[in-house]
C-alpha positions in Angstrom: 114.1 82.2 78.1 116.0 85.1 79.3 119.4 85.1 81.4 118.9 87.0 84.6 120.7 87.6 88.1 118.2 88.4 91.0 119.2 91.2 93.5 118.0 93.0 96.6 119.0 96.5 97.3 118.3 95.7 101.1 118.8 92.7 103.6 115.1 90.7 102.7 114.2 92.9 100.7 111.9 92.2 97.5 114.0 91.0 94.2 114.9 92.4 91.5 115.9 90.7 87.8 119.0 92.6 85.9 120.9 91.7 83.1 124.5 89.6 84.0 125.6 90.2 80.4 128.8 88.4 79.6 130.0 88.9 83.6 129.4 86.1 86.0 128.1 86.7 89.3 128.1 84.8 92.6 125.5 84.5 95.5 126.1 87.4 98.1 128.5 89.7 95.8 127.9 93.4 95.9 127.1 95.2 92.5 125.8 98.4 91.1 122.7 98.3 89.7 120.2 101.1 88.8 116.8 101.4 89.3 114.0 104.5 89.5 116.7 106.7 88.0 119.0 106.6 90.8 122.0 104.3 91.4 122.3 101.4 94.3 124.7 99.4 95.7 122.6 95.7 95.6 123.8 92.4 96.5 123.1 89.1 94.3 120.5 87.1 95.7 120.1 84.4 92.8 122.4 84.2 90.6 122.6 83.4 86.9 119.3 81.7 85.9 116.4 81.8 82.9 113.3 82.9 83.5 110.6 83.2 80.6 110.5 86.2 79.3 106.5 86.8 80.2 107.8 86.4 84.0 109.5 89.4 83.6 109.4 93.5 83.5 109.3 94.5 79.9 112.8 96.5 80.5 115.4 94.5 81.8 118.1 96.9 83.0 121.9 95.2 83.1 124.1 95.1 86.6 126.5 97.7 85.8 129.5 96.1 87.0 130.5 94.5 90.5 131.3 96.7 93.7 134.8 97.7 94.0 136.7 98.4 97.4 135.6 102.2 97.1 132.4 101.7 96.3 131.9 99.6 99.6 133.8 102.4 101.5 131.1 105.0 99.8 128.2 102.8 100.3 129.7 102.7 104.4 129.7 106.5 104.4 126.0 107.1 102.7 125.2 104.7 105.6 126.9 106.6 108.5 125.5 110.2 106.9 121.9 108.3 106.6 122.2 107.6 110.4 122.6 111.2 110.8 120.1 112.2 108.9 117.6 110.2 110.4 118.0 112.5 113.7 117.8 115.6 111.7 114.6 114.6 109.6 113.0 113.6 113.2 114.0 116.7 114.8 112.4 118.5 111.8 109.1 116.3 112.6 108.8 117.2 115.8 109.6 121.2 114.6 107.0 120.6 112.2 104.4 119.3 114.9 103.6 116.4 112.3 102.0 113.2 113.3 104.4 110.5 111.7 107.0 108.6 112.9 109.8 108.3 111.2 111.7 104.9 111.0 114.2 104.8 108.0 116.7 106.8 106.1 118.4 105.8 102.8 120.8 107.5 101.0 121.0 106.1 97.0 124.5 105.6 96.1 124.9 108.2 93.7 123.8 110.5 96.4 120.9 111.7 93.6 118.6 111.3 96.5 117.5 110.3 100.2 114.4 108.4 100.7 112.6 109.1 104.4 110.2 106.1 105.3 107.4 106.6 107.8 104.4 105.6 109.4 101.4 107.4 109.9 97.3 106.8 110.5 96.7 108.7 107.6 97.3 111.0 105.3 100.6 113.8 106.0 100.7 117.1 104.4 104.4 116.9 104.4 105.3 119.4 101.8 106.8 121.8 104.1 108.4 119.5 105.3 109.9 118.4 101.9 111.5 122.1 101.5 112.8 122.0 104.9 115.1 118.5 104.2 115.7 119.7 100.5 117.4 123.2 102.1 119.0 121.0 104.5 120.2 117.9 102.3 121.0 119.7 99.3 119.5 116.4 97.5 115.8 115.3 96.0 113.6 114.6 99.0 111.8 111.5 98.7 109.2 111.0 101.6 108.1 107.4 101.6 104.8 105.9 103.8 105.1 102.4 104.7 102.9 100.0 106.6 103.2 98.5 109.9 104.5 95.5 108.6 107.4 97.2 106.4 108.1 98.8 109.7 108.6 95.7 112.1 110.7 94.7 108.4 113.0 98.0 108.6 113.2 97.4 112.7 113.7 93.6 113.0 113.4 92.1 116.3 112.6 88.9 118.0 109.3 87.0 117.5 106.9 84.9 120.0 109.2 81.9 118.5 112.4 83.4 119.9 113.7 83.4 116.6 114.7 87.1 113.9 111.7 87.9 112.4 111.2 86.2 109.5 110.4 89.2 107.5 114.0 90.9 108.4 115.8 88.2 107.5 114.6 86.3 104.6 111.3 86.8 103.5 111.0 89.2 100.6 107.7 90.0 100.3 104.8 89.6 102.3 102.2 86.9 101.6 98.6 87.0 102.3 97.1 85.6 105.7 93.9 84.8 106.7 92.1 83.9 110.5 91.1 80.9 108.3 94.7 79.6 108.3 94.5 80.0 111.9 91.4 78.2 112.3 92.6 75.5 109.9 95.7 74.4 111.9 93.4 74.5 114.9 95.3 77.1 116.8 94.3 79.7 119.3 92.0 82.7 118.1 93.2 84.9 120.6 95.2 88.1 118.6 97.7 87.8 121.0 98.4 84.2 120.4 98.8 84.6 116.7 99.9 87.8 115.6 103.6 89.2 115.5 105.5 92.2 116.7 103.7 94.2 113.9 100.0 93.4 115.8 99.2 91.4 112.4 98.4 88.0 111.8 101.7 86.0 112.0 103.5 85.3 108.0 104.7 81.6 109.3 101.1 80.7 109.6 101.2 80.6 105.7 104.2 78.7 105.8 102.3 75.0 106.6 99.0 75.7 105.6 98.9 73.6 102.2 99.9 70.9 104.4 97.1 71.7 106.3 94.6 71.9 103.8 95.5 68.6 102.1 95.3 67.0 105.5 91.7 68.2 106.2 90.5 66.7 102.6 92.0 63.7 103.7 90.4 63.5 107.1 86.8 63.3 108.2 85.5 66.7 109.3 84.4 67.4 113.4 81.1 66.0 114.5 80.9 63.5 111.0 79.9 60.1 112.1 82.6 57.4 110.9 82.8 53.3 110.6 85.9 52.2 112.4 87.8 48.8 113.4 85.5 49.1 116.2 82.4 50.2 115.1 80.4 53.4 114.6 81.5 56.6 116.4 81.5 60.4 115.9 85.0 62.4 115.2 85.4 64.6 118.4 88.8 65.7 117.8 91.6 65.5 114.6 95.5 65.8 114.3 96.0 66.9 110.9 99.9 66.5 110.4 99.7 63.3 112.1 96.7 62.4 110.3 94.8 61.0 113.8 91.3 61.0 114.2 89.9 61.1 117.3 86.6 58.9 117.6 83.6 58.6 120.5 82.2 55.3 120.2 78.5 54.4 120.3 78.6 52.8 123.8 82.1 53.8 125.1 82.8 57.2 127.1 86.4 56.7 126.5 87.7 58.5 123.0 89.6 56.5 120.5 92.0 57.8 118.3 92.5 56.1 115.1 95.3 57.2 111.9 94.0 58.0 108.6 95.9 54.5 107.3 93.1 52.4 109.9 90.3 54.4 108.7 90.4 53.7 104.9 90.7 49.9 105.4 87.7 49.7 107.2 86.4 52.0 104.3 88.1 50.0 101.4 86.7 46.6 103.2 83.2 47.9 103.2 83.9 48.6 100.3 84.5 45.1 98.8 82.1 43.7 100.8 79.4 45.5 99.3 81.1 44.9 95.9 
């Protein structure tokens, strides 16, 4: 097992191991850490645990020490300069006539570079481009492309729930979804219905979906004839986190809804009665 502090250069962003060494390192301080040659300002996300070693990167880099007052002020001027350099790398866009739209700017704390993240329905020659911010910046150039999801990440905003995204707030890294988790939890196909503000499928339908899928093993599956405490009958309808089954009855028009609990003892007394 390996002692490690988790970190995240960005507000949800993914999480990162370092070393704590012999400091000790509370939830939400700010630290410098280094990563892909360049230095960050990061803030502690998890802190002190062990992970096994095979969970891990094969180079474990340590926290170089914790964020002092001046740091913070420098990290609030990279900041300020990266707002500014956002307008100036989209006026050099438009210059440029290039189809890509710019939607984050991020100076590194050392300064050793500023990273440009865009979106864009293809490939972007964007070398030109490159010498034109270099000149500029007086820095390393890095140009990063990013999906529509990282955008509505970088953007934030509210969702159809009314509530922060989820993915701007606390969710580190995406997760897959399927239409199948849609279709599982019985709710609307309609894209509108179920994607976000990023026109994907929404992440929170991943967030209930084991429940889901345990429930439907449980429960008999739409149009499956059943025995109930009233007789035979065909499932027209099923509330999975209730765990209700609705039942037609041979002979009645009017459904019957019966929980899972009702259902096995009419299975388990069948059950003995064969026995």
């Amino acid at each position: 097992m390996v002692e490690v502090v988790g970190v995240r250069h960005r507000p949800a962003g993914h999480i990162y191991y370092y070393s704590p060494g012999k400091a000790e390192y509370t939830y939400n301080d700010r630290v410098l850490v280094e990563a892909q040659q360049a230095r960050y300002l990061a803030t502690v996300a998890i802190p002190k645990i062990e992970i096994d070693a095979s969970d891990l990167p094969e180079e474990i880099k340590p926290i170089l020490q914790k964020a002092t007052e001046n740091d913070l002020l420098r990290d609030a001027e990279n900041q300020q300069e990266a707002a500014d350099a956002f307008k100036i790398a989209k006026e050099r866009i438009r210059a440029h006539e290039l189809d890509m739209k710019l939607i984050h700017a991020e100076f590194t704390f050392d300064r050793s570079k500023i990273v440009f993240s865009f979106t864009a329905d293809g490939r972007i020659d964007f070398r030109e481009l490159v010498k034109d911010l270099a000149g500029i910046f007086r820095t390393r150039i890095e140009l990063r492309q990013v999906g529509v999801r990282d955008e509505a990440k970088f953007l934030g905003g509210i969702g159809p729930c009314g509530r922060q995204l989820c993915c701007s707030t606390f969710l580190g890294d995406f997760i897959p979804v399927s239409i199948k988790m849609a279709k599982d939890q019985g709710l609307s196909l309609n894209p509108t219905k179920i994607s976000g503000l990023c026109s994907r499928l929404m992440c929170c339908l991943k967030y209930e979906n084991d429940e889901y899928k345990v429930a439907k093993k449980e429960l008999p599956d739409y149009g499956k004839e059943i025995l109930t405490p009233d007789g035979k009958g065909k499932v027209i309808g099923l509330n999975l986190l209730n765990r209700v089954v609705r039942v037609r009855l041979v002979g009645r028009e009017t459904p019957v809804e019966y929980t899972h609990e009702e259902l096995k003892q009419v299975t388990a007394k069948v059950g003995d009665d064969l026995g």
